[in-house]
DRENDO-1510 file (C-alpha; in Angstrom, 1 decimal, always signed):
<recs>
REC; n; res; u; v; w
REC; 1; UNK; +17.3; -4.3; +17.8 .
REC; 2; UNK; +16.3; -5.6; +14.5 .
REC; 3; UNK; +19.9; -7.8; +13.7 .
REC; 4; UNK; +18.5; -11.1; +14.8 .
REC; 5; UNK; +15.9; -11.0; +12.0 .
REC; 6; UNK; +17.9; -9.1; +9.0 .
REC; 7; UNK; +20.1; -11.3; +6.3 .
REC; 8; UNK; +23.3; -11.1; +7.5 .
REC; 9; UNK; +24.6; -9.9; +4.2 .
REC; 10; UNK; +22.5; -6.9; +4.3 .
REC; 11; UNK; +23.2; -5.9; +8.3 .
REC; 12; UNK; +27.3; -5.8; +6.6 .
REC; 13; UNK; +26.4; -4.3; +3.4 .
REC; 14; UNK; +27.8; -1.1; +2.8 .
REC; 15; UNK; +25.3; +1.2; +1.1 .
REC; 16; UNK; +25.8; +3.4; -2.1 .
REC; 17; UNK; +27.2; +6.5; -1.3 .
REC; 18; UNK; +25.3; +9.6; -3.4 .
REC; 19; UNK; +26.3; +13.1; -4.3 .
REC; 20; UNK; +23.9; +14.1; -2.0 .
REC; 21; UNK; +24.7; +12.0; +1.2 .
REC; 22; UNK; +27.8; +14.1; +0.9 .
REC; 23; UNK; +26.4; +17.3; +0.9 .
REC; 24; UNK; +22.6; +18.0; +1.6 .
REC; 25; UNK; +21.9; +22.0; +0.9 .
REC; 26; UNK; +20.7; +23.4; -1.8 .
REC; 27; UNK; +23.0; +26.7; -2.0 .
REC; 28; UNK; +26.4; +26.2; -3.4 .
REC; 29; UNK; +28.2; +25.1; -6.7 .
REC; 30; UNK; +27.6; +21.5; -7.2 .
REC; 31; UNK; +30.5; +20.2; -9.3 .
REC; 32; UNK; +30.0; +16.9; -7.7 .
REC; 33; UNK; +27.7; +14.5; -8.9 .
REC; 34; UNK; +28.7; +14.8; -13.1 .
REC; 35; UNK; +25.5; +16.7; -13.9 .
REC; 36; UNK; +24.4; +18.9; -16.4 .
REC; 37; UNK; +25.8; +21.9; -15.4 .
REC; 38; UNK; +24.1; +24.5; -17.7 .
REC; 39; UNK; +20.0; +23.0; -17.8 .
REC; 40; UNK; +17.9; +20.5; -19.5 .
REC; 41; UNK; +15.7; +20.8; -22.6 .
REC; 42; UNK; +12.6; +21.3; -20.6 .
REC; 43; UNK; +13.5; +23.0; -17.4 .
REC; 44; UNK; +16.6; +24.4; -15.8 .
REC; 45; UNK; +15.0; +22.9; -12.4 .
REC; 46; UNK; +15.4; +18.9; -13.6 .
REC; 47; UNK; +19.2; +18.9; -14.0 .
REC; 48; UNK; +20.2; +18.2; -10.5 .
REC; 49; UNK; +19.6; +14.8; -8.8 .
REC; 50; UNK; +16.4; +15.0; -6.6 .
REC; 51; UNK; +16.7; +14.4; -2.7 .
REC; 52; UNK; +17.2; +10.9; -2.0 .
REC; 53; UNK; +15.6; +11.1; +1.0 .
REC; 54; UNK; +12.7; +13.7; +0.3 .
REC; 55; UNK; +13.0; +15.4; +3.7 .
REC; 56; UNK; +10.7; +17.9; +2.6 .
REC; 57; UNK; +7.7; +16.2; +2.2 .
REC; 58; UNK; +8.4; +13.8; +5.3 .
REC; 59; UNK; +8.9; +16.7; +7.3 .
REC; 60; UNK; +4.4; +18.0; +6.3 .
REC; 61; UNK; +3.9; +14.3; +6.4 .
REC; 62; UNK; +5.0; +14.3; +10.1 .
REC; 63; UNK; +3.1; +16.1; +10.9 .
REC; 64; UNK; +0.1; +15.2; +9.2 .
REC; 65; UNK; +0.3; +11.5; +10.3 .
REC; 66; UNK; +1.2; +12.5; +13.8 .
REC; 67; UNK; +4.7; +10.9; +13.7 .
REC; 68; UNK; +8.5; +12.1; +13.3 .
REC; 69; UNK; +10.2; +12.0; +10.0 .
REC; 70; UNK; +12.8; +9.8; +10.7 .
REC; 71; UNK; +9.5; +7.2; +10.6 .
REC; 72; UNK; +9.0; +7.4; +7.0 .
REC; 73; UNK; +10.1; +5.8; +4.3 .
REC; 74; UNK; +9.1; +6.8; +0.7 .
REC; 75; UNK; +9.3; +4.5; -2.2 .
REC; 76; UNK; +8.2; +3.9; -5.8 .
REC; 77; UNK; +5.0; +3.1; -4.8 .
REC; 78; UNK; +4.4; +0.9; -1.8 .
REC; 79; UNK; +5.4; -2.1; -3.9 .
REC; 80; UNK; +8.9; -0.8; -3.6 .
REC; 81; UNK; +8.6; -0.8; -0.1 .
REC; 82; UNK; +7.3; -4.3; +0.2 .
REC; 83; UNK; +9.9; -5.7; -1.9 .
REC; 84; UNK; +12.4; -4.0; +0.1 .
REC; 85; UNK; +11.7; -5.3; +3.5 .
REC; 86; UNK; +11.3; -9.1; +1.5 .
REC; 87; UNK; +14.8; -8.7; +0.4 .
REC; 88; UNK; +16.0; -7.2; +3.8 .
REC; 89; UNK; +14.9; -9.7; +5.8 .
REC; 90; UNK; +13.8; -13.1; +3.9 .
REC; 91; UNK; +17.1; -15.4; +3.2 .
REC; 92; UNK; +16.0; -16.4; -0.3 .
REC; 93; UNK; +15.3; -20.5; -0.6 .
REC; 94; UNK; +14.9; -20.7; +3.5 .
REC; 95; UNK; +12.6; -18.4; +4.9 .
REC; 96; UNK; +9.2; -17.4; +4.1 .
REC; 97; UNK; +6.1; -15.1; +4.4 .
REC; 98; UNK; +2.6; -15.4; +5.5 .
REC; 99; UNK; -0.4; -14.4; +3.8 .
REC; 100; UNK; -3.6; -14.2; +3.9 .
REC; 101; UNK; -6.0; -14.6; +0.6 .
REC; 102; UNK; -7.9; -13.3; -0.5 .
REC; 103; UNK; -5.7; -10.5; -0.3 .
REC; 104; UNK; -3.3; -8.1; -2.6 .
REC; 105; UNK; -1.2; -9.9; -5.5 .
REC; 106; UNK; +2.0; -8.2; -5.2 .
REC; 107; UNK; +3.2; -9.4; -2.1 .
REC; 108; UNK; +3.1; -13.5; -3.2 .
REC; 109; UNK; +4.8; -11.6; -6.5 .
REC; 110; UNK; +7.3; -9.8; -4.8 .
REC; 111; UNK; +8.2; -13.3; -3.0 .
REC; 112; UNK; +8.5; -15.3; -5.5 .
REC; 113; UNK; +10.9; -12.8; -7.5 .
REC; 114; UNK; +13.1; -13.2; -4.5 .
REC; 115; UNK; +13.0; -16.7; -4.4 .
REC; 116; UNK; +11.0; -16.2; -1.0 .
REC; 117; UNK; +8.5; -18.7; +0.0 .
REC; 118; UNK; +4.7; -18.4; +0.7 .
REC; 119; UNK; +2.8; -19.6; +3.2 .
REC; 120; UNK; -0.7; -19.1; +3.3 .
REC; 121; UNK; -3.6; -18.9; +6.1 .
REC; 122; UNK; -7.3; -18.1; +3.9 .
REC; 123; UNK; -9.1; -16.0; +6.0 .
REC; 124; UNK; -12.6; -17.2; +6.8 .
REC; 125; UNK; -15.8; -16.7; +5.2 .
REC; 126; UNK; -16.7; -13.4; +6.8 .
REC; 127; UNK; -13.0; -12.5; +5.5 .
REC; 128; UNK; -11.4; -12.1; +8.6 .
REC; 129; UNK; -7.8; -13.7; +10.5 .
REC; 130; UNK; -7.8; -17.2; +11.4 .
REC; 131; UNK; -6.0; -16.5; +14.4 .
REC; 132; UNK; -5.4; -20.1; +15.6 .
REC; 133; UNK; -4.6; -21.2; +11.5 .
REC; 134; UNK; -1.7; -18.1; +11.8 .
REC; 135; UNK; -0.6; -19.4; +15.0 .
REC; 136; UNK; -0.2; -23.5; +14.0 .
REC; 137; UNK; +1.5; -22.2; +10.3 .
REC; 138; UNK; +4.7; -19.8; +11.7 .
REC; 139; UNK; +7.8; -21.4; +12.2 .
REC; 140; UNK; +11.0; -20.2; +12.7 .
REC; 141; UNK; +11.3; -19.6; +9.1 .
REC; 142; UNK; +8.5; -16.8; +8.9 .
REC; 143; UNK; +9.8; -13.6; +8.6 .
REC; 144; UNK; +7.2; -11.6; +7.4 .
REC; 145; UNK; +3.3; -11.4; +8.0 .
REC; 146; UNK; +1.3; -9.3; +5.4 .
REC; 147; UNK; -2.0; -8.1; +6.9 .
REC; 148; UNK; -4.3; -6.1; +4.6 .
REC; 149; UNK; -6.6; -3.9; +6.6 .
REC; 150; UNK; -8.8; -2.5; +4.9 .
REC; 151; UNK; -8.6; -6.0; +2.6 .
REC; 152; UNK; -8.4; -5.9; -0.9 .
REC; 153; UNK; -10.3; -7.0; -2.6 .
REC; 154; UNK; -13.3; -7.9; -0.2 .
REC; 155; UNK; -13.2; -3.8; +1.5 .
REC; 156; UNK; -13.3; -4.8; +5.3 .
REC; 157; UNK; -11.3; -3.7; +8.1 .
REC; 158; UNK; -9.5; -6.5; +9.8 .
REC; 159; UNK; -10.1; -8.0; +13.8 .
REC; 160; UNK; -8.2; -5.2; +15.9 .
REC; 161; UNK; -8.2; -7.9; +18.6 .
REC; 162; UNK; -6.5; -10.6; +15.6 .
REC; 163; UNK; -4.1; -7.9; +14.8 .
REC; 164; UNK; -2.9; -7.5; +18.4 .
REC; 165; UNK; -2.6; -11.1; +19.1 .
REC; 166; UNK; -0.2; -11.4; +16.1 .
REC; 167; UNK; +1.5; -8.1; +17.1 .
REC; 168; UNK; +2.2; -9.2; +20.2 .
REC; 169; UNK; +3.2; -13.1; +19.7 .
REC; 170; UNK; +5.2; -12.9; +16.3 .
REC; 171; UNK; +9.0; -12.1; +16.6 .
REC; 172; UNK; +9.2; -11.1; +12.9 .
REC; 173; UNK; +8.2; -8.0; +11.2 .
REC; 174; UNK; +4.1; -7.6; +10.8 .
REC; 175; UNK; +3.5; -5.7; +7.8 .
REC; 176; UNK; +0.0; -3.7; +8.1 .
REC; 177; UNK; -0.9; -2.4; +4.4 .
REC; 178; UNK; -3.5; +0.4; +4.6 .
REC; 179; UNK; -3.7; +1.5; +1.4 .
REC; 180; UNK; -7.5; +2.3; +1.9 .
REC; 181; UNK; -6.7; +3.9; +5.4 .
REC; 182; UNK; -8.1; +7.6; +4.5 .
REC; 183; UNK; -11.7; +5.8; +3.6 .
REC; 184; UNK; -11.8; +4.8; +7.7 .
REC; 185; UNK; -8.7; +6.7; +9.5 .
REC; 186; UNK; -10.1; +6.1; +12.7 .
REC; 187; UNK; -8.6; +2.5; +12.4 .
REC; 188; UNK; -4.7; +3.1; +11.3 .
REC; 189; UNK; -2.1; +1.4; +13.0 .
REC; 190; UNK; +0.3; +4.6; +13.0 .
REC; 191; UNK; -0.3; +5.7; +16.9 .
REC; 192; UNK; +0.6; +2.2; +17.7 .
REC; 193; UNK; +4.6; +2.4; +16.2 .
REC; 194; UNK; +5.8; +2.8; +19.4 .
REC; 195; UNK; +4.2; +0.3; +21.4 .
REC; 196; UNK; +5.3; -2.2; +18.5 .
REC; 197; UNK; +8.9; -1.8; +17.2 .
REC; 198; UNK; +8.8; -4.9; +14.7 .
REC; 199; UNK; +5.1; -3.4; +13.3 .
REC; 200; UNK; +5.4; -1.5; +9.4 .
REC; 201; UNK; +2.7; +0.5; +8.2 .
REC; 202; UNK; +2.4; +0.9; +4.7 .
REC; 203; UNK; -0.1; +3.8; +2.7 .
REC; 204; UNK; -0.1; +5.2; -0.1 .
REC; 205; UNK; -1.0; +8.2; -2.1 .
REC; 206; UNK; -2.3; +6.3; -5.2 .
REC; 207; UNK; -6.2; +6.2; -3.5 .
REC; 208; UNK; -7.5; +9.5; -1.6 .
REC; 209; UNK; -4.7; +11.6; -2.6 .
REC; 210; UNK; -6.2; +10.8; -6.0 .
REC; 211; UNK; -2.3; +10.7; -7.0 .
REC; 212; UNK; -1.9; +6.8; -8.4 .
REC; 213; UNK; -0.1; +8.2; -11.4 .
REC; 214; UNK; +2.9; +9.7; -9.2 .
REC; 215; UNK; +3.5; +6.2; -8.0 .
REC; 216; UNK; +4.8; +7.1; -4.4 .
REC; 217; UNK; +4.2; +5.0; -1.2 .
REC; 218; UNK; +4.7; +5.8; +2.5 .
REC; 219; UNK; +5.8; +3.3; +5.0 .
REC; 220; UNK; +5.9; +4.0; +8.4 .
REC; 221; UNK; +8.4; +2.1; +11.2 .
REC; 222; UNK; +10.8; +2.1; +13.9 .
REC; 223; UNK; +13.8; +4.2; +12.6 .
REC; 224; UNK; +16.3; +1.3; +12.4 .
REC; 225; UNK; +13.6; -0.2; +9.5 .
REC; 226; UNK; +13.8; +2.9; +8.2 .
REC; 227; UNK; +17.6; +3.2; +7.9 .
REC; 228; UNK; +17.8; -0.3; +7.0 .
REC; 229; UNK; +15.6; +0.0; +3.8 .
REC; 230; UNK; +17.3; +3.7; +3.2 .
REC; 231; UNK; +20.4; +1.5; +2.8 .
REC; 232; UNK; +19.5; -0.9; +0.1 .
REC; 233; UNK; +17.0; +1.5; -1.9 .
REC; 234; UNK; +18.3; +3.0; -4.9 .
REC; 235; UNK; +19.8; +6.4; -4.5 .
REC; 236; UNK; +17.2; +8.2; -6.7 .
REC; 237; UNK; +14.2; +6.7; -6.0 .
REC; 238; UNK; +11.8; +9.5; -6.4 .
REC; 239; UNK; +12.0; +11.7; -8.9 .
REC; 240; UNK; +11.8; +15.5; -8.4 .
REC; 241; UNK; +8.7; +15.9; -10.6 .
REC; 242; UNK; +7.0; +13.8; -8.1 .
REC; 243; UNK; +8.3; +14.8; -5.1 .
REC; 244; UNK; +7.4; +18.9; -5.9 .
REC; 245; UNK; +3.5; +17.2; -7.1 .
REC; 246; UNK; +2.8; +15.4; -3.7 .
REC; 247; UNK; +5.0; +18.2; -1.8 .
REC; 248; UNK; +2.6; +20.7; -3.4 .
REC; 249; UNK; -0.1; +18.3; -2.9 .
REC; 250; UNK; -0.3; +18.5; +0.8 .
REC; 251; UNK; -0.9; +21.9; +1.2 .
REC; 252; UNK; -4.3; +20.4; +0.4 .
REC; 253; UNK; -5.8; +17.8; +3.0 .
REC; 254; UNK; -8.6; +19.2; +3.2 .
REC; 255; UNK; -9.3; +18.9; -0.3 .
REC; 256; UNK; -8.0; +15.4; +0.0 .
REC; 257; UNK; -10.8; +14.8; +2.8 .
REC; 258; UNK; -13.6; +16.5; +0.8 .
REC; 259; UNK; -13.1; +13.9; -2.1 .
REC; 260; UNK; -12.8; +10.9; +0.6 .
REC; 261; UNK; -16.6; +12.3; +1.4 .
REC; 262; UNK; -17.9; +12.4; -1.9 .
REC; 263; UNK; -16.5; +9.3; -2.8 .
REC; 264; UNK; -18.6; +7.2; +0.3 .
REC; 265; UNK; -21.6; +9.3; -0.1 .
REC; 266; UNK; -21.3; +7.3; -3.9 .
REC; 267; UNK; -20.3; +4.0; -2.5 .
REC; 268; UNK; -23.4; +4.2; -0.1 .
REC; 269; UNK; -25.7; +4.6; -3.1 .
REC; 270; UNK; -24.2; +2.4; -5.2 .
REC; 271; UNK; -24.2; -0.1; -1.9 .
REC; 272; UNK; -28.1; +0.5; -1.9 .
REC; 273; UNK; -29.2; +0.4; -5.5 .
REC; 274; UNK; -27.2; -2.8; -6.4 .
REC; 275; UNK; -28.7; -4.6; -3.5 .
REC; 276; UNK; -32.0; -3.9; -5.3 .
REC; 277; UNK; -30.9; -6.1; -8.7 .
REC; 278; UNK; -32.2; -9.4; -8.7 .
REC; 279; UNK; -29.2; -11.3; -9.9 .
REC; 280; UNK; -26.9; -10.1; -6.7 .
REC; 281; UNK; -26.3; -12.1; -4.1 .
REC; 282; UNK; -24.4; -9.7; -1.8 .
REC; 283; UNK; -22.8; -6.4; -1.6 .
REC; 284; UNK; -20.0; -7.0; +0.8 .
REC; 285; UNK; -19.3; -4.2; +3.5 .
REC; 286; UNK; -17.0; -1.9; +2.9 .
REC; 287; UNK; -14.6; +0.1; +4.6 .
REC; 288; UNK; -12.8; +1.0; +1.2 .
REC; 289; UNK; -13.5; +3.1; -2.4 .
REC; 290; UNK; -14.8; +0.2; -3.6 .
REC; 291; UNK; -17.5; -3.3; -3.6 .
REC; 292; UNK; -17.1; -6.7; -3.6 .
REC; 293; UNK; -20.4; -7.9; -5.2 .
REC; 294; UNK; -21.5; -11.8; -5.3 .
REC; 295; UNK; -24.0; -12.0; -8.4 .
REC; 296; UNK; -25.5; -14.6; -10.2 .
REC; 297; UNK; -23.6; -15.2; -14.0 .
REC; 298; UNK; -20.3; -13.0; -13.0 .
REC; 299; UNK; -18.5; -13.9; -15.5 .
REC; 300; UNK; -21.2; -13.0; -18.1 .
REC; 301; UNK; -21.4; -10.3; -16.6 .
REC; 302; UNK; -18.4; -8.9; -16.1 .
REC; 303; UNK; -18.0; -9.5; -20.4 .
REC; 304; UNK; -21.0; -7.5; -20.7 .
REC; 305; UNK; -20.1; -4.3; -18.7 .
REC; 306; UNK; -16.8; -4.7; -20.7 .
REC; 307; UNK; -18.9; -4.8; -24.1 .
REC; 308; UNK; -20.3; -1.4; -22.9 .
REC; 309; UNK; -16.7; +0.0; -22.0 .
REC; 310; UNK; -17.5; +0.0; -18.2 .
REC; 311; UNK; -14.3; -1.8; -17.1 .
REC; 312; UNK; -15.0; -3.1; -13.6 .
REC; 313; UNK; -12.3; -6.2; -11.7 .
REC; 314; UNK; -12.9; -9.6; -12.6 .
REC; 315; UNK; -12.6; -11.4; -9.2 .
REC; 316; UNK; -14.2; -14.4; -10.1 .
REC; 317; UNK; -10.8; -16.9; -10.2 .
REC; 318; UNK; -10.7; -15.2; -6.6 .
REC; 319; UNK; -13.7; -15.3; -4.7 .
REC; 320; UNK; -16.5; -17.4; -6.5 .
REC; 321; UNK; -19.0; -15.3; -8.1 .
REC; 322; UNK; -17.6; -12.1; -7.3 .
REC; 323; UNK; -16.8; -8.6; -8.7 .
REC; 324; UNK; -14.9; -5.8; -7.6 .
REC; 325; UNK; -16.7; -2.1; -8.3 .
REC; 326; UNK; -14.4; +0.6; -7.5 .
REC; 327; UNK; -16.5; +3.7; -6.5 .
REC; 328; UNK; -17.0; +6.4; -9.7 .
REC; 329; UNK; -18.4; +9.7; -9.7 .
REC; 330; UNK; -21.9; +10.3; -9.4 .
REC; 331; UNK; -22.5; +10.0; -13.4 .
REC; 332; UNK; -20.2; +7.1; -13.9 .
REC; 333; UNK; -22.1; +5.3; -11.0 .
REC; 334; UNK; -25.7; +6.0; -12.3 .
REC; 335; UNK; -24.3; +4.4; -16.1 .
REC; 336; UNK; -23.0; +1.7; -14.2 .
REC; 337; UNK; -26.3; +0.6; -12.9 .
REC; 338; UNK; -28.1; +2.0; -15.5 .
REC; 339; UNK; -26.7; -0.7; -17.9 .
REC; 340; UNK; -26.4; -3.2; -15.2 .
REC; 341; UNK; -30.8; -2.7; -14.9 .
REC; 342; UNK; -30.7; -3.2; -18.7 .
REC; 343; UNK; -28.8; -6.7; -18.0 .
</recs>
């Protein structure tokens, strides 16, 4: 399905066989893959090679994302994902992606360390898809779209109606990141999979899950996407440590889902009370952990709160006159402003 849009080097490649694609169980006497056979220093447990494929935790995640396993991918973060499908399907020096700034950094990065090019549509000033701008900027040499929904860094979900007009006209792969999915789940793309083969959701268990340091991401696609960035991932890619944590992890949703409450009670308050100061402009809506804030003197501003160690994200060089506030706990929130009144 997908062969008319992959590299034609990587539909031939022929991918690194592991240990473990040999021989999947866990019972036996594994003489195979030149390990340790006696232990570690720390624990008998991180001798072996981990799953490549961490069918464990994408046999809960199924389930808990109401799709089949052999939907997921999991990679070092969802940067590894993003730089996988670049490299998968973007001939380096010929073809291109398409952005749409303000929006997240790495995937212009990712690009332009595979010699990728960028084209980019700004969305307008309510931050949302200039559908007719998208439409007149693809060309044949488009591969990829990147759509960022909820947007970082302004916080706002993304036209459903803009989505499904570029889902529905563009013959390469549409990219929907939802990092910030779990703060509105309601909106996520992931029941639409079926309905659109060349559409990737990617998440991520850095923001709710409360989990950035593991560094895992989830993407979620047709299964030939799937076996298709299986094939040019490292073997190893997650590391057992991590994949026991988030395994372990997912026993607790609803924990997960009590944080996700606490943390937009928070970001409704601090909505409210930084409204109140005189020197912002606007408190952008949100459908995120965190605020875009338009105030007068950013800059100054933004040195200040660092003088005070409150370390918030300079988007100024982005957006004109603009912070980012990522949503704290109740204390951290009521220093924040406290110091902010005090400015």
């Amino acid at each position: 399905m997908f062969e008319d849009l992959l590299r034609p080097h990587i539909l031939k490649l022929e991918p690194y066989s592991s240990a473990r694609d040999e021989y999947s169980g866990e019972e036996g006497i594994f003489l195979d893959a030149n390990e340790n056979p006696i232990g570690s220093v720390t624990a008998a447990m991180y001798n072996r090679y981990p799953d490549p494929y961490q069918k464990k935790i994408k046999e809960k995640l199924a389930v808990i994302k109401g799709v089949k396993p052999e939907n997921i991918f999991l990679g070092n973060g969802s940067d590894e994902a993003i730089d996988l499908l670049i490299r998968a399907f973007c001939e380096p020096y010929k073809e291109n992606i398409l952005i749409m700034p303000p929006t997240y950094g790495m995937y212009e990065v990712s690009a332009n360390v595979n010699a990728v090019g960028v084209v980019k549509v700004p969305l307008n000033s309510d931050f949302q898809i200039n559908i007719e701008a998208i439409q007149k900027a693809i060309t044949p040499q488009t591969k990829i779209i990147f759509i960022c929904s909820p947007n970082n860094p302004s916080g706002n979900l993304l036209s459903e109606k803009a989505i499904t007009e570029i889902l529905e006209n563009f013959q390469g792969i549409t990219l929907l990141d939802e990092a910030y999915i779990d703060f509105c789940p309601q909106a996520t793309w992931l029941h639409k999979l079926e309905k659109y083969p060349r559409l990737v959701v990617i998440q991520t268990f850095s923001k709710a899950w409360g989990l950035a340091a593991l560094r895992l991401g989830m993407a979620f696609a047709h299964p030939e996407i799937i076996a298709v960035l299986n094939k040019i991932k490292p073997p190893y890619n997650i590391s057992k440590i991590t994949q026991d944590l988030v395994l372990d992890s997912l026993q607790y949703e609803r924990f997960k889902n009590e944080m996700v409450s606490k943390i937009l009670e928070q970001r409704k308050v601090l909505e409210t009370q930084l409204a109140k100061l005189p020197f912002v402009e606007k408190v952008y809506p949100s459908d995120a952990n965190f605020l875009l804030v338009k105030m007068q003197n950013a800059q100054s501003i933004f040195e200040y709160l660092l003088s005070q160690k409150i370390i918030v994200r300079n988007r100024v060089k982005i957006i004109a006159g603009c912070l980012r506030i990522s949503v704290g706990t109740k204390e951290e929130n009521q220093i924040l402003l406290e110091k902010l009144r005090q400015w």
